[in-house]
C-alpha positions in Angstrom: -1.1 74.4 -49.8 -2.6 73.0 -46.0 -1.0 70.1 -45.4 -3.1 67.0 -43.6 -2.5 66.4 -39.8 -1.1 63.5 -40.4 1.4 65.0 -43.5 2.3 67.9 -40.8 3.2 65.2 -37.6 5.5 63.2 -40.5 7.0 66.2 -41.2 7.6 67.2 -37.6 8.9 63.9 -36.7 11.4 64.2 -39.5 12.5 67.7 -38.5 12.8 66.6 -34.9 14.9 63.5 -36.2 17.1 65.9 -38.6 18.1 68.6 -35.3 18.5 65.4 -33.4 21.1 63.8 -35.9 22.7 67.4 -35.8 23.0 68.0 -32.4 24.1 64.0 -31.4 27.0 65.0 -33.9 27.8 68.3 -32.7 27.7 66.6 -28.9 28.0 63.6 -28.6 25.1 61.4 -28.1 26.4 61.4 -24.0 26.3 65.1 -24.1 23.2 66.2 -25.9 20.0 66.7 -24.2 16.7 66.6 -24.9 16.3 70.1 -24.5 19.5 70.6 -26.9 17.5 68.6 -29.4 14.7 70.7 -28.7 16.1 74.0 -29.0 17.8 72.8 -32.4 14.3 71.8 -33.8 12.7 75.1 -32.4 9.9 73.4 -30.4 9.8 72.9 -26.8 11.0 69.2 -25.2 7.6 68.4 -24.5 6.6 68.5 -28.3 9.4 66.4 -28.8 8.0 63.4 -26.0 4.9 63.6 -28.0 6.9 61.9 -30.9 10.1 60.3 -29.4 9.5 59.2 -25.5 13.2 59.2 -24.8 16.5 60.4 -26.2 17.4 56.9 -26.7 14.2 56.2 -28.8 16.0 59.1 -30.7 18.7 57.3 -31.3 16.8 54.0 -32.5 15.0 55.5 -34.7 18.1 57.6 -36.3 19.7 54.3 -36.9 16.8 52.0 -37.9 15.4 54.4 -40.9 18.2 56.4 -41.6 21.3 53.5 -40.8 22.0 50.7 -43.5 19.2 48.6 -42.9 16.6 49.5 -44.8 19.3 49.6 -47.9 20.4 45.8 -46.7 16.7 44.9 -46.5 16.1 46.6 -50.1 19.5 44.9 -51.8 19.1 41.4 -50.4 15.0 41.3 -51.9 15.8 42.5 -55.1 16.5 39.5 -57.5 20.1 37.6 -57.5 19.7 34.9 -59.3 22.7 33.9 -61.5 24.5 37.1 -59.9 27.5 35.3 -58.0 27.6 35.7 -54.2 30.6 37.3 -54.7 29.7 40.2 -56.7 26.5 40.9 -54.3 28.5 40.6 -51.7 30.9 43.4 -53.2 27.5 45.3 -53.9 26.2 45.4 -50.7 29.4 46.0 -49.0 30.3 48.8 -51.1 27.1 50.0 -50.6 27.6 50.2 -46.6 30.6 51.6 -46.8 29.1 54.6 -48.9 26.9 55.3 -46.7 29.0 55.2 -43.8 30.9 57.9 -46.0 28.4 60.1 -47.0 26.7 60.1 -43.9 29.7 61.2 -41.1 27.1 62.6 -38.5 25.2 58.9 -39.0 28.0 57.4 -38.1 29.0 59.5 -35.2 25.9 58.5 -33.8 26.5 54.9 -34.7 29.9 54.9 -33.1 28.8 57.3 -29.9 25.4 55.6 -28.9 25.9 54.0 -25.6 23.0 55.0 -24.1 21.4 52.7 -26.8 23.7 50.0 -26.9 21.0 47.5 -26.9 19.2 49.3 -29.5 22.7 49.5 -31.2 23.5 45.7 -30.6 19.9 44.1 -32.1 20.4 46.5 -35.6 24.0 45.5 -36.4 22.8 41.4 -35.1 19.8 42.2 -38.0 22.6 43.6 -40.5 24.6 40.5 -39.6 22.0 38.1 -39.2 20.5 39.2 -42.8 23.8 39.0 -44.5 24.6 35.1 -42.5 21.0 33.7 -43.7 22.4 35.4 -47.9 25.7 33.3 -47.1 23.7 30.3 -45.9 21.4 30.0 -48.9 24.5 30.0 -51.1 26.3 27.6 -49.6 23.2 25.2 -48.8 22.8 25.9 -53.1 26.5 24.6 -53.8 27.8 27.9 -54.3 30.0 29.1 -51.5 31.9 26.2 -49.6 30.5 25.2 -46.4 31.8 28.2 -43.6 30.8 29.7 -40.4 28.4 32.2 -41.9 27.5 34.2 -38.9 31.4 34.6 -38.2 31.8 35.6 -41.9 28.9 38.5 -41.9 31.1 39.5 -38.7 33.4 40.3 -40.1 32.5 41.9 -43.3 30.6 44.4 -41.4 33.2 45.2 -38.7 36.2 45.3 -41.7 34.0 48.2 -43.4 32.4 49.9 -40.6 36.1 50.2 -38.8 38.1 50.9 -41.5 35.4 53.8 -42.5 35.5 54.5 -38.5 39.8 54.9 -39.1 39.7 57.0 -42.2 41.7 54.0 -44.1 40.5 53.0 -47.3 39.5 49.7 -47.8 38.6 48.0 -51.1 35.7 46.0 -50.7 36.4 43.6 -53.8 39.8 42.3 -52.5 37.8 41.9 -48.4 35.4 38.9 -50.1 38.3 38.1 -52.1 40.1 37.5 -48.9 37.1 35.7 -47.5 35.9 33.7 -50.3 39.2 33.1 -52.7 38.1 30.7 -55.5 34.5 31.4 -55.9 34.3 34.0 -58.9 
């Protein structure tokens, strides 16, 4: 079955983003090239510019569609009411630390991307800043106490994403436990 242009470029884009999540594993995101990524995808560097127009716009792209985000974006829209904070909390947390876990070439990236630092730094501020603004509505509606939210998303995400970085288990139940003590 012919496939439209526009069905064959989405499919390129992904196969170029797939041997570019394979080869920033493999190398290091420091050590792979463009013409590594290139070779992996079986198309020439040039074909890749067309689509990406650096290595770093690579690795944006990696972790904006393929990171935690869009799973964030889809967990804090669905509906919560009369779920406590708590236990969406433990959701979404548990959630990000599964796919941190089944996902290790993800997360090599996430951890080995310094040439997209910047990149790196505004995602995890929108992970943060979306999980502050869920702690903020439930404490402006009574139902957390009053706390430094932004702190608090912090650390939730650095607790998971470090301990999943170390190898040690971490149960996400007893971290907001830890953070929020009486409000089950």
């Amino acid at each position: 079955m012919m496939k439209t242009r526009r069905e064959q470029a989405e499919w390129r884009r992904e196969q170029l983003l797939d041997a570019a999540l394979k080869v920033f594993a493999a190398k290091g995101v420091d050590g792979a090239s463009v013409k590594d990524i290139a070779e992996a995808a079986g198309v020439t560097p040039g074909l890749l510019y067309r689509y990406f127009e650096s290595k770093e716009a690579l690795v944006t792209t990696l972790l904006s569609e393929r990171g935690f985000l869009p799973r964030l974006r889809e967990l804090l829209t669905a509906d919560h009411r009369g779920r406590p904070a708590v236990e969406v909390l433990t959701e979404l947390l548990g959630a990000f630390d599964a796919l941190l876990a089944d996902n290790a070439d993800l997360m090599a990236v996430f951890f080995g991307a310094t040439q997209a630092r910047a990149a790196l730094a505004e995602l995890v501020g929108e992970g943060q800043r979306l999980i502050g603004d869920f702690l903020a509505a439930r404490v402006a509606e009574g139902e957390l106490r009053p706390h430094d939210t932004a702190t608090a998303a912090r650390t939730l995400f650095a607790t998971v994403a470090v301990s999943r970085r170390t190898g040690s288990p971490l149960d996400v139940a007893r971290l907001v436990e830890l953070l929020f003590p009486h409000e089950r």
